[in-house]
Backbone as a ProteinNet text record, in pm:
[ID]
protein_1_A
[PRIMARY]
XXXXXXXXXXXXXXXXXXXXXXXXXXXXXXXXXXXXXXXXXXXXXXXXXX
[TERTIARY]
-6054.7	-6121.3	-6070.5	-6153.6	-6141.2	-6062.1	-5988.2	-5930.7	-6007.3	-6074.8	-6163.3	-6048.5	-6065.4	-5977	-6081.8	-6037	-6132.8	-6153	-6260.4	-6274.7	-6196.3	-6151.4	-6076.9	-6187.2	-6174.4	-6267.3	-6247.3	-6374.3	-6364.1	-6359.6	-6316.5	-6254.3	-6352.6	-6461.6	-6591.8	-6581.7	-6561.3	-6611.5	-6439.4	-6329.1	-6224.6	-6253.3	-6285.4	-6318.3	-6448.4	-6506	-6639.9	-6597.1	-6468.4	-6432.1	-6346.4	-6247.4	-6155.5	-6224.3	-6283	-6419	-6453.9	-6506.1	-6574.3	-6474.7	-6356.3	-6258.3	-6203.5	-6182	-6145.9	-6247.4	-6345.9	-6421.8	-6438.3	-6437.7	-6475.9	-6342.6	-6238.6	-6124.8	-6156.3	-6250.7	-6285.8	-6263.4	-6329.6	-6297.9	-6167.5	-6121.7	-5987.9	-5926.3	-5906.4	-5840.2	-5860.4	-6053.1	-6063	-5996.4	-6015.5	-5923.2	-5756.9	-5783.3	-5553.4	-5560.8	-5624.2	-5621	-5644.5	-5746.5	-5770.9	-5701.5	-5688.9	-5637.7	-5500.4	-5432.6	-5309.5	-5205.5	-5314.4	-5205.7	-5301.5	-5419.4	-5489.6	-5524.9	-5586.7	-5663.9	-5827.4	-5856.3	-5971.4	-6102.2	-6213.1	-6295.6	-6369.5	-6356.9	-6348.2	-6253.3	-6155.9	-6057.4	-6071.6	-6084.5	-6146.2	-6255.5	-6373.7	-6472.6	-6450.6	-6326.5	-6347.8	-6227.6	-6183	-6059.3	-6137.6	-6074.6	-6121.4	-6071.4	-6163.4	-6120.3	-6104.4	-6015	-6027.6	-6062
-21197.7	-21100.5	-21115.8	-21087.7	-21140.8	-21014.3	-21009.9	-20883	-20912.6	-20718.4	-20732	-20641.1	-20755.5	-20728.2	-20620.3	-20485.6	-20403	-20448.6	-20368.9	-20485.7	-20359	-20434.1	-20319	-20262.2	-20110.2	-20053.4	-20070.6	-20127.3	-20116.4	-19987.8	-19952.3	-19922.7	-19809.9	-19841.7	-19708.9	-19651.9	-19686.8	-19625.3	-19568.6	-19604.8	-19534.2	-19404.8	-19466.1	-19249.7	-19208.4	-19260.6	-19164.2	-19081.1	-19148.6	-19064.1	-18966	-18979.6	-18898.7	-18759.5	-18825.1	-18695.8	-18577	-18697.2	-18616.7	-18522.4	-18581.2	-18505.8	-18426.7	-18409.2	-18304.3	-18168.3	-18233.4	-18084.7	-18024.2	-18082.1	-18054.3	-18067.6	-17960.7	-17922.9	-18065.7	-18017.3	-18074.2	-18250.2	-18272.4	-18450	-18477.6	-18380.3	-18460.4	-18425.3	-18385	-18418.6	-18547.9	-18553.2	-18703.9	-18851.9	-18827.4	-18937.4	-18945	-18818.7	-18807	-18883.6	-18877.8	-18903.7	-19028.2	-19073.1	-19217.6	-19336.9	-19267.9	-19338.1	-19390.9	-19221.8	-19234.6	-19292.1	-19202.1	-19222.9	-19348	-19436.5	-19525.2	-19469.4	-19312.2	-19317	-19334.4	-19435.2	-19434.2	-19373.7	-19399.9	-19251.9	-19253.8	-19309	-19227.1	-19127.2	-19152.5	-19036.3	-18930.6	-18911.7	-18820	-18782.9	-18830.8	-18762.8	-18703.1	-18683.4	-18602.5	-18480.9	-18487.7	-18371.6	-18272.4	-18228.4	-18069.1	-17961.6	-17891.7	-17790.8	-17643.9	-17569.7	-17436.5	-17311.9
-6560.4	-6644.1	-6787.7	-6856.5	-7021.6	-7069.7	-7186.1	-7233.5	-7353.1	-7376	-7534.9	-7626.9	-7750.6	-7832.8	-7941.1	-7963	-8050.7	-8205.6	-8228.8	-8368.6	-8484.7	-8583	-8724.5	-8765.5	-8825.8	-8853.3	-9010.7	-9113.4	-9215.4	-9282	-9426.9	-9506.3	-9512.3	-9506.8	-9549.2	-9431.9	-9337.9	-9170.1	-9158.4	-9173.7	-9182.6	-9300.1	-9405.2	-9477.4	-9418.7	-9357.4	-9280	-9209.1	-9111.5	-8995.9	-9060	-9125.9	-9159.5	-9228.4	-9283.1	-9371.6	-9297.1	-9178.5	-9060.3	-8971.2	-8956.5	-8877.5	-8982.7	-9119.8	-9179.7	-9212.4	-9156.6	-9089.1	-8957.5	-8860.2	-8733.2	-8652.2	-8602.9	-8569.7	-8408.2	-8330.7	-8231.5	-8248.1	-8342.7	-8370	-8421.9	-8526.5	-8556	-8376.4	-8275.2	-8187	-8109.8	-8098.1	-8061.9	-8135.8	-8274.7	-8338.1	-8302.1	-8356.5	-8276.5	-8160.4	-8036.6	-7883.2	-7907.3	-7952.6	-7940.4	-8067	-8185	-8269.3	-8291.5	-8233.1	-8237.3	-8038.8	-7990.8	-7832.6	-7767.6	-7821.1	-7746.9	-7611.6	-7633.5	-7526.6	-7530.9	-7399.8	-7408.9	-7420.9	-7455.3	-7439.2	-7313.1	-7227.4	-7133.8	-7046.3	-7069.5	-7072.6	-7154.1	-7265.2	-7395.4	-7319	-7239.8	-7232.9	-7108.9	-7049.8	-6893.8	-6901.8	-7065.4	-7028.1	-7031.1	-6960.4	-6967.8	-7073.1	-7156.8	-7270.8	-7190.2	-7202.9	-7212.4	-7314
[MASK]
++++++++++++++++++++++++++++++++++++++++++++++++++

């Protein structure tokens, strides 16, 4: 089985997101989760919120 190496996110699409997560409390946690601890999104998409 092949390992996929992710691609770098350019420079505009890094301030898109950040933009985006400095509004929406909900996404900056998805970036934290995935950006920072490499979790996948499918893991991100099955936690459960309270």
């Amino acid at each position: 089985m092949a390992i996929k190496i992710p691609a770098s996110l350019t420079a505009d699409e890094v301030e898109s997101v950040a933009r985006a997560a400095s509004q929406d409390p909900a996404l900056r946690v998805v970036v934290a989760l995935s950006g920072v601890h490499a979790l996948p999104a499918l893991q991100i998409r099955a936690m459960l919120l309270e």
